[in-house]
C-alpha positions as CSV (number, residue, x, y, z in Angstrom):
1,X,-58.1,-18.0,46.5
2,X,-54.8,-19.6,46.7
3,X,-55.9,-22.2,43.7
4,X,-54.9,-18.7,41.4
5,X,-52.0,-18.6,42.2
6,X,-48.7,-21.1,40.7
7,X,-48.0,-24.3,43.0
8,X,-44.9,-24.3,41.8
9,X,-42.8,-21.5,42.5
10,X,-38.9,-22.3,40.9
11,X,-37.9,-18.8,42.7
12,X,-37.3,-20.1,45.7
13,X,-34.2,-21.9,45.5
14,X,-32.9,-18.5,43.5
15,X,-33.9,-16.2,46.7
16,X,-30.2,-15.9,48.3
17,X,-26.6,-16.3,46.6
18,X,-26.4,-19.2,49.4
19,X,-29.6,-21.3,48.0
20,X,-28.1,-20.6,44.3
21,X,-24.9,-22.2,45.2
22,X,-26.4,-24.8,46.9
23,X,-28.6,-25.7,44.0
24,X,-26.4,-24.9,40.8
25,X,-26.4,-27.5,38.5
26,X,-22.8,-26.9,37.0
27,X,-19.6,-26.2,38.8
28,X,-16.4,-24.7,38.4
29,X,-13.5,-25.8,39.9
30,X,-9.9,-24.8,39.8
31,X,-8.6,-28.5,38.9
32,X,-10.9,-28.2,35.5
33,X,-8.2,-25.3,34.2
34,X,-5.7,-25.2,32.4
35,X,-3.5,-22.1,31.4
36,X,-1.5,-21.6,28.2
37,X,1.5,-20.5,28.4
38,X,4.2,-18.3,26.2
39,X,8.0,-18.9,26.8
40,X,9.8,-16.9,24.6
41,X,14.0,-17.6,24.0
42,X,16.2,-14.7,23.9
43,X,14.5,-12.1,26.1
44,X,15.5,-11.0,29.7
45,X,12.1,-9.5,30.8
46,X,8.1,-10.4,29.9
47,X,7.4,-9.0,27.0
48,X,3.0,-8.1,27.0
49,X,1.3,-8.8,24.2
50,X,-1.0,-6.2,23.1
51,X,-3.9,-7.8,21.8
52,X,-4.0,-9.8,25.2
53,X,-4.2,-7.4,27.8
54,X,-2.3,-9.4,30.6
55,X,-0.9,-12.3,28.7
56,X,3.2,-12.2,28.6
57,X,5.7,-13.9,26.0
58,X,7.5,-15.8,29.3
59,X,11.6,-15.6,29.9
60,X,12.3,-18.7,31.3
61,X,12.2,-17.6,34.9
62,X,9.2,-15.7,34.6
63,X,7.3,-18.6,33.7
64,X,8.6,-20.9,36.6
65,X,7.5,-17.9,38.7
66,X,3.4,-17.6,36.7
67,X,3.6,-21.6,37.1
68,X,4.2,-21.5,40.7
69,X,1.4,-18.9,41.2
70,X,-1.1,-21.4,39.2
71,X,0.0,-24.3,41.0
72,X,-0.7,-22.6,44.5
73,X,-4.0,-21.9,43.0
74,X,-4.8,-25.1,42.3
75,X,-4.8,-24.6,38.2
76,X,-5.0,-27.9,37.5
77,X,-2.4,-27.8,34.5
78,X,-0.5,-25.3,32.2
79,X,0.7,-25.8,28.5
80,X,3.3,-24.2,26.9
81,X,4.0,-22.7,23.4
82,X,7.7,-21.9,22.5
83,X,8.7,-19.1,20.9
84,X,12.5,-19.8,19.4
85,X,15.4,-17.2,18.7
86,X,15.8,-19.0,15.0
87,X,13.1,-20.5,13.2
88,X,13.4,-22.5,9.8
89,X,11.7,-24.7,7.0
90,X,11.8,-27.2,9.4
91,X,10.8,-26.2,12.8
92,X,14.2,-27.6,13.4
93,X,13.9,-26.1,17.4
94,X,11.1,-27.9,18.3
95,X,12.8,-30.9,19.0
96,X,15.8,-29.3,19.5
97,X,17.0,-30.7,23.2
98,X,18.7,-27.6,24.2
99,X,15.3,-26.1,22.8
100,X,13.2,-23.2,24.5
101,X,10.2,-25.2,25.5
102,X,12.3,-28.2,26.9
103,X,14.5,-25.9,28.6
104,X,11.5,-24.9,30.2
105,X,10.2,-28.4,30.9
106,X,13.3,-28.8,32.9
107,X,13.0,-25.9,34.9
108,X,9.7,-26.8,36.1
109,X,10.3,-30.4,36.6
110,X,12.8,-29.7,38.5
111,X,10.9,-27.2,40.9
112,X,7.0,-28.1,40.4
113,X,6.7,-32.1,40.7
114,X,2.9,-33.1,40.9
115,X,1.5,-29.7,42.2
116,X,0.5,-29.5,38.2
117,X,0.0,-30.9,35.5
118,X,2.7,-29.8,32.4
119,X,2.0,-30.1,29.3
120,X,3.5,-29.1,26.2
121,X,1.3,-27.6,22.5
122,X,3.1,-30.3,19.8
123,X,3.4,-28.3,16.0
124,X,5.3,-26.2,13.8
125,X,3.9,-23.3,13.4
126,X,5.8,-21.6,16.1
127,X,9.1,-22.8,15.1
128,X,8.9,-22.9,11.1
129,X,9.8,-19.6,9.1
130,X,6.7,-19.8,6.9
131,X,4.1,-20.2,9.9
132,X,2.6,-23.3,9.0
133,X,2.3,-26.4,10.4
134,X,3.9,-29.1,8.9
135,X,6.6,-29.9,6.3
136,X,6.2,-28.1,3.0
137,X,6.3,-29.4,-1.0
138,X,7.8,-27.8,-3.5
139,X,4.6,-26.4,-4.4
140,X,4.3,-24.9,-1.4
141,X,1.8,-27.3,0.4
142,X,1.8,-29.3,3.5
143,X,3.3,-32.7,3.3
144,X,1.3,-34.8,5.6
145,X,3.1,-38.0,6.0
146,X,6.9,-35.8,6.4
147,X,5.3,-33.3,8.9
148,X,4.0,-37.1,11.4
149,X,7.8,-37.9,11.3
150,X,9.0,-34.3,12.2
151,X,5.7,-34.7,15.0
152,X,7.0,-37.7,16.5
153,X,10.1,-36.4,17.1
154,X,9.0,-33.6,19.0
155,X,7.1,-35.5,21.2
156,X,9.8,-37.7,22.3
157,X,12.1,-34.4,23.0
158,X,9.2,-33.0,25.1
159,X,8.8,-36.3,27.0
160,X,12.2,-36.3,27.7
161,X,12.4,-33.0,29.2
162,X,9.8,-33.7,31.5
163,X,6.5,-33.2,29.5
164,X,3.7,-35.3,31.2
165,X,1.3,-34.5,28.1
166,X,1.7,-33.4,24.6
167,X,-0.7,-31.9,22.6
168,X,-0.7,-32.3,19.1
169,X,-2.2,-29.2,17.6
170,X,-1.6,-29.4,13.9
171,X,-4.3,-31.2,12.5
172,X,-2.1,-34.0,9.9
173,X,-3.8,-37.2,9.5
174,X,-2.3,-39.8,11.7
175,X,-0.3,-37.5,13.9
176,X,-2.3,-39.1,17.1
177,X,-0.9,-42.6,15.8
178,X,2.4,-42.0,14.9
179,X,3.1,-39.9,18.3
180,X,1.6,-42.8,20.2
181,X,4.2,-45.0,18.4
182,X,7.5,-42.9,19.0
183,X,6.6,-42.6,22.6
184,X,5.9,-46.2,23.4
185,X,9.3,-47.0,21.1
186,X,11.3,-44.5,23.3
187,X,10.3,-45.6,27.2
188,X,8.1,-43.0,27.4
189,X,4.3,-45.3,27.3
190,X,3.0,-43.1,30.4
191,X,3.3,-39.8,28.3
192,X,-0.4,-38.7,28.0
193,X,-1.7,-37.3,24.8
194,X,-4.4,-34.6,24.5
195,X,-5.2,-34.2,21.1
196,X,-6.3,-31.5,19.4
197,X,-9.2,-33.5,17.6
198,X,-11.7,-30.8,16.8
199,X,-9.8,-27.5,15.3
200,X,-11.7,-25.2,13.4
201,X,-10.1,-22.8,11.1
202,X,-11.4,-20.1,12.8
203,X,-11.4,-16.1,12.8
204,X,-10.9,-16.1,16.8
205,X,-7.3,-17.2,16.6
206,X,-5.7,-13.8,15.7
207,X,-4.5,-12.7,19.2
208,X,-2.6,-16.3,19.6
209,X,-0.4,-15.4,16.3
210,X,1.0,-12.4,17.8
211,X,1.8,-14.1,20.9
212,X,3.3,-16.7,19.7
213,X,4.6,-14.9,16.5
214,X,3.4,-17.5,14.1
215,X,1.0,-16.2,11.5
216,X,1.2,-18.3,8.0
217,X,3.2,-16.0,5.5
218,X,1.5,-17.0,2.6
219,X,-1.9,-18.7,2.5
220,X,-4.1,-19.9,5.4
221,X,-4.7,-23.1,7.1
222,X,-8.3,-24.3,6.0
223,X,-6.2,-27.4,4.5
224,X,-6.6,-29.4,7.2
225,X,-8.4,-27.2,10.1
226,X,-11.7,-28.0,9.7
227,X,-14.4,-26.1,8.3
228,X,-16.6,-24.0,10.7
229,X,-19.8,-24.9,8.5
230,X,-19.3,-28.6,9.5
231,X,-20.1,-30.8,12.3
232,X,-20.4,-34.1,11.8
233,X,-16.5,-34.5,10.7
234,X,-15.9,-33.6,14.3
235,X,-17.2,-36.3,15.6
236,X,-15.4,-38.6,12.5
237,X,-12.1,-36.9,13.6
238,X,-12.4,-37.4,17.6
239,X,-13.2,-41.1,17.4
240,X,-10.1,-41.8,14.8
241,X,-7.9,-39.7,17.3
242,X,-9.0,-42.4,20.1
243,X,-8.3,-45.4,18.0
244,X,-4.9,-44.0,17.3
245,X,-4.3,-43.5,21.1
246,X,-5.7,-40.2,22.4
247,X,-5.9,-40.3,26.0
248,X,-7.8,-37.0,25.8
249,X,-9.5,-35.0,22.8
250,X,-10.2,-31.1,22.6
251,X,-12.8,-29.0,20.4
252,X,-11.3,-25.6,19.6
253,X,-12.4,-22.8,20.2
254,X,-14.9,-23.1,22.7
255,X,-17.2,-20.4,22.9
256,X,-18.8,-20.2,19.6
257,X,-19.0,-24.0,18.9
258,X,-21.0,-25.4,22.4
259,X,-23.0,-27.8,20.0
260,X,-20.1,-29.1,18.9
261,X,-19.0,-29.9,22.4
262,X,-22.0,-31.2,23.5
263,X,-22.0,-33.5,20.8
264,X,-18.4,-34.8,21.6
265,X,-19.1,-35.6,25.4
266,X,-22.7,-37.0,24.2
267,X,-20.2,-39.6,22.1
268,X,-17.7,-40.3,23.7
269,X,-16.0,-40.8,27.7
270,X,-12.6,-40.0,27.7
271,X,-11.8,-36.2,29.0
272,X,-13.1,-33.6,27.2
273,X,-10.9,-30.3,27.4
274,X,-12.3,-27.2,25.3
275,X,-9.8,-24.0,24.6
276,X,-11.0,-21.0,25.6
277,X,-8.9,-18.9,22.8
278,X,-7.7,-16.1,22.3
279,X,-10.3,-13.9,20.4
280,X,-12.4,-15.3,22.8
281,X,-10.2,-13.2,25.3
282,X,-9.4,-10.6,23.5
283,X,-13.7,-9.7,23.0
284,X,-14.1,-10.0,26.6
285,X,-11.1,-8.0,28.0
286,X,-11.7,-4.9,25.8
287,X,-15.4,-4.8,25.5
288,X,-14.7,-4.7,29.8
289,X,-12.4,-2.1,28.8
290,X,-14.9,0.0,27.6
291,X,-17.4,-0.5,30.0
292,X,-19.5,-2.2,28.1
293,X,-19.9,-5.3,29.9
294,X,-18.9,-6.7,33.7
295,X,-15.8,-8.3,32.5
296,X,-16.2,-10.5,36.2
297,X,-19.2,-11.6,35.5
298,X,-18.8,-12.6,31.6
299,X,-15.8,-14.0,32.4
300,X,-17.5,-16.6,34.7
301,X,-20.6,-17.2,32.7
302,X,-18.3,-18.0,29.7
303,X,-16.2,-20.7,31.5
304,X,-19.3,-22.1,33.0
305,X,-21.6,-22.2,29.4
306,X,-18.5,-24.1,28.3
307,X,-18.5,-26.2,31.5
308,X,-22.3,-26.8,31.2
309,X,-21.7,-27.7,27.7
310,X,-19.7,-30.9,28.6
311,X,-16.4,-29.9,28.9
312,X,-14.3,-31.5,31.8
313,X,-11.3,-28.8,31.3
314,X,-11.2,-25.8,30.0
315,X,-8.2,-24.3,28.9
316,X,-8.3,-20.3,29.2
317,X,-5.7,-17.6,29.7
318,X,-7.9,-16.9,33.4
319,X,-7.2,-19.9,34.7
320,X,-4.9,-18.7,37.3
321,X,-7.3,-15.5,38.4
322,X,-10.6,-17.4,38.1
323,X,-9.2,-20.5,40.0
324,X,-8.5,-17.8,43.0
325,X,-11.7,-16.7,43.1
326,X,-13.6,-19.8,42.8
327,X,-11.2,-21.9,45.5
């Protein structure tokens, strides 16, 4: 009798929450996170952004406080996005030194140390009037090759304020490169680089731009994020960024493009970080809101599909509540 019935019997290990943890094949721990942050200059109180249900734009001591709170949680790094009082053709506040987002990189180095890793987003759009994210022509297009040179500069303000690892976000040609170059020129060789080497010009992203109040004002910017119907490029794009210097690469967003990060971490071995964006959280949050879903539970299968994917850090506007719950 017992020949009809299965020999193997996978069930077992799935019988108790203790046998599932024991056996789980992917992990998540509060060192993979990363939270983004907002800092915002001219405001004396958090100011919530709608379209984020529990996201801020920071004042500067509100954000020393939310960094404390990740650090104790063991959130293995935060990155910030300025939001200046004055913004211009130039983005001429992001390297300003008396700028918000070096401000805040001295406030936190002078009270966080190692408990964190801080790192700062590198572009323009934030700080330029016309919300994109580099230089512009006289024809109203991005000049590649003046937007590196503005790039560089920026990076050597945030290293000097205390930044431990700048992001370049904006896509240019080369800006991996030529921010590799200013930092080693201006004592600053151990400043880490976590390129943004995979950015899609994608439809999730619409939650960020209120944040951090830096929608384009005329056009869009499928110039030179890449093209959702394309993956090969990615991987074209991820190894230049590693012969120009990257330290680590990111695919952005996450969720909707897991091949895409599986392919990455099957290519190459330097860190892989994947953003969680803001879309992403939006969906989550106010389908949860409705009680259509178990936001708990979707918010943990989503970091770990991401995790399972190939992703060694995820950055995701949870990172401080999930790291509590998973610690």
């Amino acid at each position: 009798m017992s020949a009809q019935f299965p020999v193997a019997r996978p069930r077992r290990l799935r019988r108790t929450p203790a046998l599932r943890r024991l056996t789980a094949e992917t992990r998540l721990a509060p060192a993979d996170l990363i939270l983004p942050m907002f800092v915002k200059e001219g405001i004396t109180e958090p100011q919530p952004v709608t379209s984020m249900p529990g996201v801020v734009q920071h004042t500067r001591e509100s954000l020393r406080k939310a960094v404390h709170e990740a650090a104790e949680a063991g959130v293995g790094g935060v990155i910030l996005f300025g939001i200046p009082a004055v913004k211009d053709g130039t983005g001429s506040a992001a390297d300003d030194p008396d700028g918000i987002v070096q401000l805040a990189l001295r406030d936190l180095a002078s009270d966080i140390g190692d408990a964190t890793v801080i790192m700062t987003d590198l572009c323009l759009d934030e700080y330029t009037d016309h919300g994109h994210c580099g230089i512009l022509t006289d024809a109203g297009e991005i000049d590649n090759d003046a937007t590196l040179e503005r790039y560089a500069s920026i990076a050597v303000a945030q290293a000097e304020a205390g930044a431990a690892v700048v992001g370049p976000s904006g896509m240019m040609d080369g800006q991996v490169g030529a921010i590799r170059q200013a930092l080693d020129a201006s004592g600053h060789a151990d400043v880490s680089i976590l390129s943004y080497s995979v950015k899609y010009a994608s439809a999730y992203y619409g939650p960020f731009r209120e944040a951090a109040e830096c929608a384009p004002q005329f056009g869009d910017r499928s110039t030179h994020q890449q093209d959702p119907a394309n993956a090969d490029e990615s991987i074209r794009e991820v190894l230049l960024d590693i012969d120009e210097g990257a330290d680590m690469v990111m695919v952005k967003p996450a969720g909707a493009y897991l091949d895409i990060i599986r392919r990455v971490r099957d290519t190459v071995d330097v860190p892989l970080a994947a953003y969680q964006v803001s879309g992403e959280y939006a969906m989550i949050e106010a389908a949860a809101e409705k009680g259509w879903i178990d936001r708990d539970r979707t918010i943990m299968e989503s970091l770990l599909a991401i995790r399972r994917a190939g992703a060694d850090m995820i950055l995701t506007y949870w990172a401080t509540e999930v790291a509590k719950r998973v610690r």
